[in-house]
VMD Tcl script that builds the backbone (N, CA, C; Angstrom):
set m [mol new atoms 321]
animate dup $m
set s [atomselect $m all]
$s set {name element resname resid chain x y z} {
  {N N UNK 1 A 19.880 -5.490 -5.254}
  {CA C UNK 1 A 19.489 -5.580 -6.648}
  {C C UNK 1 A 18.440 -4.525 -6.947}
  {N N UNK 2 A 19.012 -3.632 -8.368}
  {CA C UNK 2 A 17.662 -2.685 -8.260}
  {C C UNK 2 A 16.835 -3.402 -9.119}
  {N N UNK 3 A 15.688 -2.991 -9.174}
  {CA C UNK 3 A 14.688 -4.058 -9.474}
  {C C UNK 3 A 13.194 -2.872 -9.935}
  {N N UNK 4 A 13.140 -2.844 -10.973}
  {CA C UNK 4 A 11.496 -2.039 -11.469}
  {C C UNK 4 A 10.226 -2.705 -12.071}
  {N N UNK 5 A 9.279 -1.937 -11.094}
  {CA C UNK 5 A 8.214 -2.961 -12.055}
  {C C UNK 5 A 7.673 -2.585 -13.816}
  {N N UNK 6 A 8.346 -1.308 -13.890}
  {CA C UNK 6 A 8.314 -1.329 -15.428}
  {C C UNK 6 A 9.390 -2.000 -15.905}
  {N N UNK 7 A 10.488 -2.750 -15.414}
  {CA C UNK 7 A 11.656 -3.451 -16.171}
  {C C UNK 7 A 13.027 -1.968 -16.828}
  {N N UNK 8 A 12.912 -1.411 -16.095}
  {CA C UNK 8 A 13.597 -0.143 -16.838}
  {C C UNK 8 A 15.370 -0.415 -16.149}
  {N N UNK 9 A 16.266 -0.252 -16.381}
  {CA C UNK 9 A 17.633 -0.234 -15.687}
  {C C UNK 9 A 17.952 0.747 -15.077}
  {N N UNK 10 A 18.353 0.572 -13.650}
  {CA C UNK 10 A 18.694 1.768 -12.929}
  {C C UNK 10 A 20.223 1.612 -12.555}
  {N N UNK 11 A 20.789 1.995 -11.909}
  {CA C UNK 11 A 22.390 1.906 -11.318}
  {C C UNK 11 A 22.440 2.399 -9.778}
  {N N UNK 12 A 21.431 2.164 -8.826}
  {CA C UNK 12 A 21.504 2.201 -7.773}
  {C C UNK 12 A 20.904 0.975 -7.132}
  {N N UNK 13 A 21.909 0.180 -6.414}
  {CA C UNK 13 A 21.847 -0.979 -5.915}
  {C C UNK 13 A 21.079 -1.116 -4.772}
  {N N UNK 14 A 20.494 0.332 -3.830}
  {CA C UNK 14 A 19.661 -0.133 -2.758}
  {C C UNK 14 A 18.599 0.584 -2.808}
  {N N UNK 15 A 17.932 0.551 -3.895}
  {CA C UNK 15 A 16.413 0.690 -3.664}
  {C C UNK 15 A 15.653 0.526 -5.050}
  {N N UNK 16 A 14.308 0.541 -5.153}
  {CA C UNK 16 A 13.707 0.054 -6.006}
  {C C UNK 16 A 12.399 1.273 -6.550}
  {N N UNK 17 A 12.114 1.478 -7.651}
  {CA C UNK 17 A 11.864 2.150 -7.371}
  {C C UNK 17 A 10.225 1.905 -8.128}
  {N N UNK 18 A 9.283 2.464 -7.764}
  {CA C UNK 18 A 7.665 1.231 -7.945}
  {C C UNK 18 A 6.951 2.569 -8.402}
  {N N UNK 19 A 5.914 2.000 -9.570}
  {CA C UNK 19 A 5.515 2.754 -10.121}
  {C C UNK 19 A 3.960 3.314 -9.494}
  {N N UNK 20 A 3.512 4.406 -9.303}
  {CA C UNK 20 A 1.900 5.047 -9.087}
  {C C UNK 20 A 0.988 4.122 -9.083}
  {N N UNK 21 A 0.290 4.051 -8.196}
  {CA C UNK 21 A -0.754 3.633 -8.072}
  {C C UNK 21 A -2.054 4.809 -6.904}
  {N N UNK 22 A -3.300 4.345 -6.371}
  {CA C UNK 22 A -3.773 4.950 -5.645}
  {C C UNK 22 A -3.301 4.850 -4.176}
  {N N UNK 23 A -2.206 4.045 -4.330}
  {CA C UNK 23 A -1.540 3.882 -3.338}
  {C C UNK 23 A -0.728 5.502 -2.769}
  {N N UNK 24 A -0.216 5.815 -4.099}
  {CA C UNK 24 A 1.182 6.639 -3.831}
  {C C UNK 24 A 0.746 7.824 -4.148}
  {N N UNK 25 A 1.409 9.290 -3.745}
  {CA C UNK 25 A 0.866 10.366 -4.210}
  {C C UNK 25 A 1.856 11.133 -5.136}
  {N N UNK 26 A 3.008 10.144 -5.416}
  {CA C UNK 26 A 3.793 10.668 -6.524}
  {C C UNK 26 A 3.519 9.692 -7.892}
  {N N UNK 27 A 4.545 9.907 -8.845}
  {CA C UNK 27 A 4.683 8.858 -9.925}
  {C C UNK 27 A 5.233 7.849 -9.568}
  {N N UNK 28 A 6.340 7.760 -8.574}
  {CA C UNK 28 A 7.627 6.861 -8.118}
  {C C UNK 28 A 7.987 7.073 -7.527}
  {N N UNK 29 A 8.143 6.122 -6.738}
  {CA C UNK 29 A 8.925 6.152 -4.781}
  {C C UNK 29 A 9.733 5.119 -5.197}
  {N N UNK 30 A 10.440 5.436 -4.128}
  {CA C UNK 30 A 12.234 5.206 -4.296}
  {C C UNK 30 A 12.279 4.893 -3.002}
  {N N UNK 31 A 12.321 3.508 -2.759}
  {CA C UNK 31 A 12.349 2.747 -1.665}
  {C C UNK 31 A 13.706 1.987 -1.004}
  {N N UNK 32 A 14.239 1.931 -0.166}
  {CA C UNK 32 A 15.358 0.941 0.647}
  {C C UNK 32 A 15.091 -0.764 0.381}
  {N N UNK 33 A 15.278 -1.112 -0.754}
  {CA C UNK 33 A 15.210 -2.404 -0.368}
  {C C UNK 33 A 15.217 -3.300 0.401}
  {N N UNK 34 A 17.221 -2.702 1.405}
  {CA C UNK 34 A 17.250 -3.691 2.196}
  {C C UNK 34 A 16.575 -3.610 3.713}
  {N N UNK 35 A 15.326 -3.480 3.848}
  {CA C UNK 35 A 14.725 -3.022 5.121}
  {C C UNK 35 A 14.136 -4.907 5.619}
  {N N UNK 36 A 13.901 -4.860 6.364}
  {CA C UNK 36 A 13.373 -6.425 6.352}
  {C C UNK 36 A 12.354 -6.037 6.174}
  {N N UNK 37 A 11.553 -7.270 6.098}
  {CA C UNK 37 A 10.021 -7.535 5.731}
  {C C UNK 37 A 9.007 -6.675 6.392}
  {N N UNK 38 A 9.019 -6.800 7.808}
  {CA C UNK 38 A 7.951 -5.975 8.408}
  {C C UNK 38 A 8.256 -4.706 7.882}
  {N N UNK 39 A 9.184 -3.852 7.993}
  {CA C UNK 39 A 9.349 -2.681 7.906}
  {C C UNK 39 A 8.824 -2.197 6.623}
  {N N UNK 40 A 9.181 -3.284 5.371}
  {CA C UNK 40 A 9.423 -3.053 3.986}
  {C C UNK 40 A 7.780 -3.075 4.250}
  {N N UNK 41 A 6.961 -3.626 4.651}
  {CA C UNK 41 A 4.923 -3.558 4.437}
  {C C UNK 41 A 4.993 -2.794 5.090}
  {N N UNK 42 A 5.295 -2.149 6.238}
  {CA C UNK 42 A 4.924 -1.059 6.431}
  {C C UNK 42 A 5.346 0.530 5.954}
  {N N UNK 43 A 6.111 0.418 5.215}
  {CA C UNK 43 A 6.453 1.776 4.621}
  {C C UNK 43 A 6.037 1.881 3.265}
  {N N UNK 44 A 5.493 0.605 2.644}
  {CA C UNK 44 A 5.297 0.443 1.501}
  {C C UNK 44 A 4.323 -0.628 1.480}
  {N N UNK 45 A 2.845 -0.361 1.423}
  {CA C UNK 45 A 2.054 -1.475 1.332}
  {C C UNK 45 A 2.118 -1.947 -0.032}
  {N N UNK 46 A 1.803 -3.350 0.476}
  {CA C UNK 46 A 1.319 -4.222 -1.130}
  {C C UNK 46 A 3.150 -4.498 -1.536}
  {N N UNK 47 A 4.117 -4.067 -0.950}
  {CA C UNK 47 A 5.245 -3.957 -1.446}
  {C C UNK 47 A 5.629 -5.621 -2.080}
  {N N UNK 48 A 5.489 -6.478 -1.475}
  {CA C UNK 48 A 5.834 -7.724 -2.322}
  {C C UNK 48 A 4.444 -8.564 -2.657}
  {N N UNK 49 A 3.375 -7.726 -3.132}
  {CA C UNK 49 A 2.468 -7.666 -4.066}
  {C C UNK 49 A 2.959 -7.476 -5.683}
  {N N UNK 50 A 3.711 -6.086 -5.606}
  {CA C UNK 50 A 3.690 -5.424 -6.632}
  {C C UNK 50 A 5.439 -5.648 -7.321}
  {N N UNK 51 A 5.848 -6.760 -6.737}
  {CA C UNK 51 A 7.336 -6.758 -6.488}
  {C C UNK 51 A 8.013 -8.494 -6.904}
  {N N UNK 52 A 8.694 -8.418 -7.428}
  {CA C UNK 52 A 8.959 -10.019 -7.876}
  {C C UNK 52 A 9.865 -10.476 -6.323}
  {N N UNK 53 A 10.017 -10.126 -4.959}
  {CA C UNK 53 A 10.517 -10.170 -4.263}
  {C C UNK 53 A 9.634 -11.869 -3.371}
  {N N UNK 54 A 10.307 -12.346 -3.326}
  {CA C UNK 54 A 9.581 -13.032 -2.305}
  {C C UNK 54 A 8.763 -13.222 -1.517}
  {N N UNK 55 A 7.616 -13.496 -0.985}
  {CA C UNK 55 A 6.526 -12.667 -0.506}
  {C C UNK 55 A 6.500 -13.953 0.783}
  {N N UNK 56 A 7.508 -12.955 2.229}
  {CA C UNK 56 A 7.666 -13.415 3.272}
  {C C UNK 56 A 6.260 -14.527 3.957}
  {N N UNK 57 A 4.872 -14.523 3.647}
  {CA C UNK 57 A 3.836 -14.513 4.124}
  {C C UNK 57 A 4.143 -16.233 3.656}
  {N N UNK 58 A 4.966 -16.855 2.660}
  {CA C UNK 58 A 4.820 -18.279 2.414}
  {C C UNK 58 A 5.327 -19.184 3.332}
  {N N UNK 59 A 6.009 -18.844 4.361}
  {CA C UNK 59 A 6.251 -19.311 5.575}
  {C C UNK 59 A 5.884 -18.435 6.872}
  {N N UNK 60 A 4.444 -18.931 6.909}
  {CA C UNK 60 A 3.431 -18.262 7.892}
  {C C UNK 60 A 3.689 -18.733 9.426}
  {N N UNK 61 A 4.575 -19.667 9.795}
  {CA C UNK 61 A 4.960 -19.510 10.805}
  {C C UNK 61 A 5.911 -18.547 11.708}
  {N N UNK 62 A 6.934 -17.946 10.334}
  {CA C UNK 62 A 7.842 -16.952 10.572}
  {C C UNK 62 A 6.799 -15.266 10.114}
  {N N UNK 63 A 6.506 -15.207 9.231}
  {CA C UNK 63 A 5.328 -14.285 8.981}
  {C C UNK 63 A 4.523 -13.744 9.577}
  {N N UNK 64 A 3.479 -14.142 10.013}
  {CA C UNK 64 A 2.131 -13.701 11.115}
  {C C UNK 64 A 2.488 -13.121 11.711}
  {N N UNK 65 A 3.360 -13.607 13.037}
  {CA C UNK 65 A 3.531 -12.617 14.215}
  {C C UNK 65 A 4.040 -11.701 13.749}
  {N N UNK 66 A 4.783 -11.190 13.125}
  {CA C UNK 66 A 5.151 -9.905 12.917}
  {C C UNK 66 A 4.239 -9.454 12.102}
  {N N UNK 67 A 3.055 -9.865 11.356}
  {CA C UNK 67 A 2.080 -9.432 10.636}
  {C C UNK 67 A 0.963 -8.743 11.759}
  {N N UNK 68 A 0.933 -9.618 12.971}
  {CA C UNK 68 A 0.038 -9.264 13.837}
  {C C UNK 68 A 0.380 -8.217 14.384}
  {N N UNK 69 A 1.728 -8.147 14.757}
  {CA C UNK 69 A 2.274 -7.222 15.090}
  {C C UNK 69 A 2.259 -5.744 14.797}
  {N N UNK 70 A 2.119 -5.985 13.542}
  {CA C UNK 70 A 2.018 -4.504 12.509}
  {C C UNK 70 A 0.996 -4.169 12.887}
  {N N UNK 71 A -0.008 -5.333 12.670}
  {CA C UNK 71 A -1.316 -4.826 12.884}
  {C C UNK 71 A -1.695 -3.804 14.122}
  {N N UNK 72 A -1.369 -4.433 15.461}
  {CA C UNK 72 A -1.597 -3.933 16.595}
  {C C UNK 72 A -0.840 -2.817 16.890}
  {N N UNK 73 A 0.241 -2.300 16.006}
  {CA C UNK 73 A 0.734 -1.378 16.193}
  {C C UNK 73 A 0.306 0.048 15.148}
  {N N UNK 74 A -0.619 -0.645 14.174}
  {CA C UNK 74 A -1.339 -0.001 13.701}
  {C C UNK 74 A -2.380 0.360 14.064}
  {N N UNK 75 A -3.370 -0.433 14.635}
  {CA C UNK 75 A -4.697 0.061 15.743}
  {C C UNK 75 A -4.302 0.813 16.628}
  {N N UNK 76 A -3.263 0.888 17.045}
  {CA C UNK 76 A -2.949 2.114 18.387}
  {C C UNK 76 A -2.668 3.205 17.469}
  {N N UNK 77 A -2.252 3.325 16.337}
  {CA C UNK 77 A -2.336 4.786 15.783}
  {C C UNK 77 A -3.709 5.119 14.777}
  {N N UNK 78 A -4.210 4.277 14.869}
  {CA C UNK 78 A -5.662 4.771 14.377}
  {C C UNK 78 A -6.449 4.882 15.236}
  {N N UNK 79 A -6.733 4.490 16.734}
  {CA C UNK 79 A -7.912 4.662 16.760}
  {C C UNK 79 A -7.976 6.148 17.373}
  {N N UNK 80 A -6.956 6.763 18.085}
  {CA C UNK 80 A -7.424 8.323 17.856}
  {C C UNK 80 A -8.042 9.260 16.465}
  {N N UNK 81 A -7.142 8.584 15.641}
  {CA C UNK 81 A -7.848 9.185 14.302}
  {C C UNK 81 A -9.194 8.970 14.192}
  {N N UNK 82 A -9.859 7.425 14.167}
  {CA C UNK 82 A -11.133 7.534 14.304}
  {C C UNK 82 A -11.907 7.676 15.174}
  {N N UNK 83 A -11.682 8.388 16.381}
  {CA C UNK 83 A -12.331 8.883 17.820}
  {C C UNK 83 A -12.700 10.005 17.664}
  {N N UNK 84 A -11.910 10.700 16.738}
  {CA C UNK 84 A -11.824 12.019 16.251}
  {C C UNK 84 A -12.921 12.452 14.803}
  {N N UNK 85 A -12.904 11.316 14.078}
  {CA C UNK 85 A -13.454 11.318 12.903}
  {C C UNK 85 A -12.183 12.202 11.977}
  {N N UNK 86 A -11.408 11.744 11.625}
  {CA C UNK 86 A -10.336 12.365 10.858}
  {C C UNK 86 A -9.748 11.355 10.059}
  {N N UNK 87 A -10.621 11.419 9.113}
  {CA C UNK 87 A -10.442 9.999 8.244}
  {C C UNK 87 A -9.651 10.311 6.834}
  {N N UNK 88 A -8.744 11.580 6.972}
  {CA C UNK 88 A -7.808 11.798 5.883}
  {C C UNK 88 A -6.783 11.887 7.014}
  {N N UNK 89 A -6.849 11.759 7.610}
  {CA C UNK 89 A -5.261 11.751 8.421}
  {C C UNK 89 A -5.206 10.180 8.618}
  {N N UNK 90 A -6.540 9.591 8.933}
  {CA C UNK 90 A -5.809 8.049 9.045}
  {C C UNK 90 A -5.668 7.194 7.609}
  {N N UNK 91 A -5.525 8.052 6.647}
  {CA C UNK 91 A -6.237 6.724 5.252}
  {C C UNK 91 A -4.924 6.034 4.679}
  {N N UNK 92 A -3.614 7.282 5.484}
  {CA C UNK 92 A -2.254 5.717 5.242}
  {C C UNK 92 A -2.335 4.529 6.100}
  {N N UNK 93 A -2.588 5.174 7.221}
  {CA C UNK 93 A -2.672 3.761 8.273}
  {C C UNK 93 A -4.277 2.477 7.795}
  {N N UNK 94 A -5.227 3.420 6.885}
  {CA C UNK 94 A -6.000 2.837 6.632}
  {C C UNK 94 A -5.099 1.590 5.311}
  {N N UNK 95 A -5.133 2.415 4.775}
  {CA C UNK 95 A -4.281 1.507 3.500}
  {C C UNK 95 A -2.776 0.354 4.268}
  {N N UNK 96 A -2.334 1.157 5.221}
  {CA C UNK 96 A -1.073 -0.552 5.846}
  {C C UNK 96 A -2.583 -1.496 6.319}
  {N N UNK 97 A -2.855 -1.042 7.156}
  {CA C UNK 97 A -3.860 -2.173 7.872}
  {C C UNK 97 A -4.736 -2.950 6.724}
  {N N UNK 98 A -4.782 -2.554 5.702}
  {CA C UNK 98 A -5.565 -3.342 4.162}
  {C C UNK 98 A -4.742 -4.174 3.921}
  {N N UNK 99 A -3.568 -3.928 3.626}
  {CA C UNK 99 A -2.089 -4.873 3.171}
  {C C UNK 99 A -2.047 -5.702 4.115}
  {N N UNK 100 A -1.664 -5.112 5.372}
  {CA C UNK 100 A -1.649 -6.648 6.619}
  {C C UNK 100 A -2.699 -7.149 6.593}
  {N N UNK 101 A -4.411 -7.689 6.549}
  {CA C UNK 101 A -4.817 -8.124 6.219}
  {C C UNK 101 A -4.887 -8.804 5.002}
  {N N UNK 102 A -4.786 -8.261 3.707}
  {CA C UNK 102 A -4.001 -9.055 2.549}
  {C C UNK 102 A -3.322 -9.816 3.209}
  {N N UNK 103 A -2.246 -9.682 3.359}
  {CA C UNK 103 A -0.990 -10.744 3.607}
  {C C UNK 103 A -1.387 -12.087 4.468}
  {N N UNK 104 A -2.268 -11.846 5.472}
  {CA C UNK 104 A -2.719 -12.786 6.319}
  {C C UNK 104 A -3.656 -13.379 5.910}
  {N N UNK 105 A -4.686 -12.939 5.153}
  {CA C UNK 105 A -5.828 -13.724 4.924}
  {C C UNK 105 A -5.937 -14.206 3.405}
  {N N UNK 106 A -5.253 -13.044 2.293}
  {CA C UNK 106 A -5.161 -13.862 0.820}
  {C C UNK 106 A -3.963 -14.345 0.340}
  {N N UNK 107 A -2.800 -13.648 1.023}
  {CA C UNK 107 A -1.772 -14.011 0.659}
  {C C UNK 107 A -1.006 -15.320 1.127}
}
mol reanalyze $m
mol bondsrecalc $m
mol representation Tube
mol addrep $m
């Protein structure tokens, strides 16, 4: 289902396409819908924040671990970045690791 958060009609059935924020460095990314959940937060934070999609995190028994998961697979690619002090090379991984926290602790 394509699906916009301005409500606009598109005719491509597998992806969605989400409007700018300080998130993104375009106007609109044009995303794979059908990715599962982990994948879909990690290529796209805040993604079922900003998204009328279901927001996997309401059954936190199936949720977490793969939330934790992200996580820890996110600390192994940051912490060279911050060993280094190279804090524009890590500020995507900074921004997933914000979202997986979202998801776990407000969501």
């Amino acid at each position: 289902m394509k699906e916009k958060t301005d409500e606009r009609e598109d005719v491509n059935d597998r992806s969605e396409n989400v409007s700018t924020s300080a998130l993104f460095a375009t106007d609109t990314v044009d995303i794979d819908t059908l990715q599962p959940f982990p994948m879909m937060m990690k290529h796209v934070p805040f993604y079922y924040d900003i998204t009328n999609e279901e927001k996997p995190w309401q059954q936190k028994e199936r949720a977490l671990p793969a939330v934790f998961q992200l996580w820890e697979e996110e600390k192994r690619e940051l912490a060279p970045l911050f060993a280094k002090r190279q804090a524009k090379q890590a500020k995507d991984g900074i921004i997933r690791g914000i979202s997986y926290f979202y998801a776990h602790y407000i969501g």
